[in-house]
C-alpha positions as CSV (number, residue, x, y, z in Angstrom):
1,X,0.0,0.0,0.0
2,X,2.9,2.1,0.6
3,X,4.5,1.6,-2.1
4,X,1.0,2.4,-4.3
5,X,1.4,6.0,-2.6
6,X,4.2,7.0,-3.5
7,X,4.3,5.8,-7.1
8,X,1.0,8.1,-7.1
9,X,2.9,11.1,-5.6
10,X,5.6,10.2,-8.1
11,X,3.2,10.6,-11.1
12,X,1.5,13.8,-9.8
13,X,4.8,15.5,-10.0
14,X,5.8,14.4,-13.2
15,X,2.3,15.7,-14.1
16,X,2.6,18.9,-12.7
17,X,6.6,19.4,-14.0
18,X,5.0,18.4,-17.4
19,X,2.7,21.1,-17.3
20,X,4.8,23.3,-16.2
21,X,7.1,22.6,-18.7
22,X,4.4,23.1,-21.8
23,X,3.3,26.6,-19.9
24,X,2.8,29.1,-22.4
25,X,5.1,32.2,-22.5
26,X,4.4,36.2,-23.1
27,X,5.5,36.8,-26.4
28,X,5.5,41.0,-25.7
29,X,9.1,42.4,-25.3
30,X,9.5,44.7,-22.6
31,X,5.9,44.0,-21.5
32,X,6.8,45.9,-17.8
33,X,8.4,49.0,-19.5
34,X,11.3,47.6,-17.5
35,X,14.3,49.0,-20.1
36,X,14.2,52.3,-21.5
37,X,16.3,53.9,-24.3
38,X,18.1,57.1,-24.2
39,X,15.7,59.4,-25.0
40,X,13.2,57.7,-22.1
41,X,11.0,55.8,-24.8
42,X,10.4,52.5,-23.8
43,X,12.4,49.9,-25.6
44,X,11.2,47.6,-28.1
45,X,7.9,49.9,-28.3
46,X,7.8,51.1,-32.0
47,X,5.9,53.9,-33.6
48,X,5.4,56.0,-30.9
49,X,4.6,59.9,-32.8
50,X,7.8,62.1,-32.6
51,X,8.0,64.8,-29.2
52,X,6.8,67.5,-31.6
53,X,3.7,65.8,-33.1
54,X,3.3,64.9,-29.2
55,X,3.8,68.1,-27.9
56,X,1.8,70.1,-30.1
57,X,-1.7,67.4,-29.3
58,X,-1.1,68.0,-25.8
59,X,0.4,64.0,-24.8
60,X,3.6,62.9,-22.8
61,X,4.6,59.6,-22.8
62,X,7.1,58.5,-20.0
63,X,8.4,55.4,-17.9
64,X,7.9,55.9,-14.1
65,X,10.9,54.4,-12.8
66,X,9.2,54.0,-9.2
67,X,7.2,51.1,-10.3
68,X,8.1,50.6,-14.0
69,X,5.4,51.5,-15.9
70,X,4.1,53.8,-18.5
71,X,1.8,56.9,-17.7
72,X,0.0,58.6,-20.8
73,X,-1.5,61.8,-20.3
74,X,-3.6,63.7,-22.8
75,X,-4.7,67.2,-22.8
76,X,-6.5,66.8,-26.5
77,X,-8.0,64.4,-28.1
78,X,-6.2,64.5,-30.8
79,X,-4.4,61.5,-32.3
80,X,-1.1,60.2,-31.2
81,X,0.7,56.7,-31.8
82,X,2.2,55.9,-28.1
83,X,3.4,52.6,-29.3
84,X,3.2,49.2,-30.9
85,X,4.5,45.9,-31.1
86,X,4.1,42.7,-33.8
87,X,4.5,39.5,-32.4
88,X,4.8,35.9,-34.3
89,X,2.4,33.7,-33.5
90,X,3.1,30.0,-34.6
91,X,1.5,28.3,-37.1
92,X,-0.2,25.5,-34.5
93,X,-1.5,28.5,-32.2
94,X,-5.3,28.8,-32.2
95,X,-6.0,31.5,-29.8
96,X,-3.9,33.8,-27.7
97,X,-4.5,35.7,-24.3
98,X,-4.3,39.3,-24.5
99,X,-3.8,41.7,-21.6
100,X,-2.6,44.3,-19.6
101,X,-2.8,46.1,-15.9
102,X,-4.4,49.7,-16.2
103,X,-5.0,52.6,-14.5
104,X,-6.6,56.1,-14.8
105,X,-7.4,59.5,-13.3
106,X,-9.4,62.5,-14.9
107,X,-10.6,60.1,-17.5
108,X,-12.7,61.5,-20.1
109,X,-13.8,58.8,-23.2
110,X,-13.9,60.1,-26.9
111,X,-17.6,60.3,-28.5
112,X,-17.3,56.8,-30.0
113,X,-17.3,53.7,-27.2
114,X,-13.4,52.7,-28.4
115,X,-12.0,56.3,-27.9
116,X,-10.4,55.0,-24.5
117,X,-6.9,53.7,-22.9
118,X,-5.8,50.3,-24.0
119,X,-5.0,48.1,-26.4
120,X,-5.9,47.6,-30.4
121,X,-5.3,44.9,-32.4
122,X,-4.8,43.8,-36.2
123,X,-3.6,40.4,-37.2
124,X,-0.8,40.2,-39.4
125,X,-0.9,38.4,-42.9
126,X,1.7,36.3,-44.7
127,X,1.0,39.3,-47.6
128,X,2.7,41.9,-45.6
129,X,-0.9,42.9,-45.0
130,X,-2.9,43.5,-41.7
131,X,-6.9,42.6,-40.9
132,X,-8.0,45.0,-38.4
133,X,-9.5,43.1,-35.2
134,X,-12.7,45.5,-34.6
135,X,-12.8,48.1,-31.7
136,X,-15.8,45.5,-29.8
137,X,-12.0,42.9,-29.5
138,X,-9.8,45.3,-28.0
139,X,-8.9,45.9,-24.6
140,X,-10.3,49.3,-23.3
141,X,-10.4,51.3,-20.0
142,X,-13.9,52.8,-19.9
143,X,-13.6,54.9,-16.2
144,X,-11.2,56.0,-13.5
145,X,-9.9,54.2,-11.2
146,X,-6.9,54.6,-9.3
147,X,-6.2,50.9,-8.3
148,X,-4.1,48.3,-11.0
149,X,-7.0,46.4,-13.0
150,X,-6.2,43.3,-14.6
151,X,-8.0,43.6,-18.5
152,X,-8.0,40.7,-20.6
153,X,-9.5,38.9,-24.0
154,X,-8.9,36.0,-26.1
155,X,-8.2,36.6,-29.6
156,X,-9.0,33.5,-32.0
157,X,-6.1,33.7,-34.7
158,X,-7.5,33.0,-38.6
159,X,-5.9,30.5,-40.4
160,X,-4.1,33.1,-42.8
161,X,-2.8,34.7,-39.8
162,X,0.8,34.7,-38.9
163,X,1.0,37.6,-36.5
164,X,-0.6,39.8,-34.0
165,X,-0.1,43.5,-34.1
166,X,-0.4,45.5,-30.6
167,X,-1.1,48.8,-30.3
168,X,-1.6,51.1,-27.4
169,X,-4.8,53.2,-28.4
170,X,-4.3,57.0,-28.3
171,X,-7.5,58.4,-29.8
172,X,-10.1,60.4,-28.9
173,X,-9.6,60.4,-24.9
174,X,-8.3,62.4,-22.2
175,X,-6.4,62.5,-18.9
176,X,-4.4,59.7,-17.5
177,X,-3.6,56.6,-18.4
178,X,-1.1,54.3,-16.7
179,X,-0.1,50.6,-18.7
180,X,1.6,47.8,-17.4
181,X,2.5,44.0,-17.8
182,X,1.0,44.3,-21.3
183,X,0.7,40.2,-22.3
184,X,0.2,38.4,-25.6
185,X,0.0,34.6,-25.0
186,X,-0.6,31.9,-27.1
187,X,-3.2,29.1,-25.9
């Protein structure tokens, strides 16, 4: 009976290390806005609009050191690219996990129900071309609140899909926006 026991023990671990093993990873570089170049731009975040362009719609971009994280504030609503990132999915990956922490203060939303903090989506094609993944997909931050809030979805990739593009959306809101451990992970 002893013996029974811990051959039984034995296979739950090699369970569990198996699974462990298989755990999916987040495919986002700098996802914690941990490294930052130079000019204080967060690494690995591409497309973010040039200090004049940002300047002159009213928007600073900047890693908080105390914390490591992003904070967005807008004083217009006029358009601003604060950053993107393309990830590969593989070719067996069906779905992936998409998230990030947020918070906000002195939030004001756009006049459409997508102009708000968060994340925007298109999936890349083998074509060099992108599908847009609609505003009622991505990954929005519809009120104030001063506490981190986990926000989440799950995209399903098309077959014809060989990426996922990532944007942090910068249209149409105001006040301030803080992002963190931003997270694309295949299921």
């Amino acid at each position: 009976m002893k013996t029974h026991k811990i051959l039984t023990l034995l296979a739950g671990l090699a369970t569990a290390s198996s699974a462990f093993a298989f755990a999916s990873a987040n495919l986002i570089k700098n996802a914690g806005f941990d490294e930052v170049y130079d000019n204080g731009m967060p690494a690995d975040w591409f497309n973010i609009s040039h200090p004049n362009h940002l300047k002159k719609v009213g928007t600073t971009i900047a890693v908080i050191p105390e914390g490591q994280f992003l904070r967005v504030t807008r004083k217009t609503v006029e358009g601003a690219q604060l950053g993107e990132q393309r990830v590969t999915l593989a070719p067996t990956v069906k779905e992936v996990r998409v998230g990030l922490r947020m918070r906000s203060s002195e939030l004001k939303l756009g006049d459409a129900d997508w102009q708000a903090p968060g994340l925007s989506f298109a999936w890349m094609l083998a074509d060099n071309t992108e599908r847009p993944i609609g505003p009622g997909s991505w990954v929005l931050l519809r009120y104030s609140v001063d506490r981190w809030t986990p926000l989440e979805t799950v995209l399903t990739k098309p077959a014809d899909a060989i990426g996922l593009r990532v944007t942090l959306q910068g249209i149409g809101w105001t006040g301030q926006a803080d992002f963190d451990d931003i997270t694309v992970e295949p299921l």
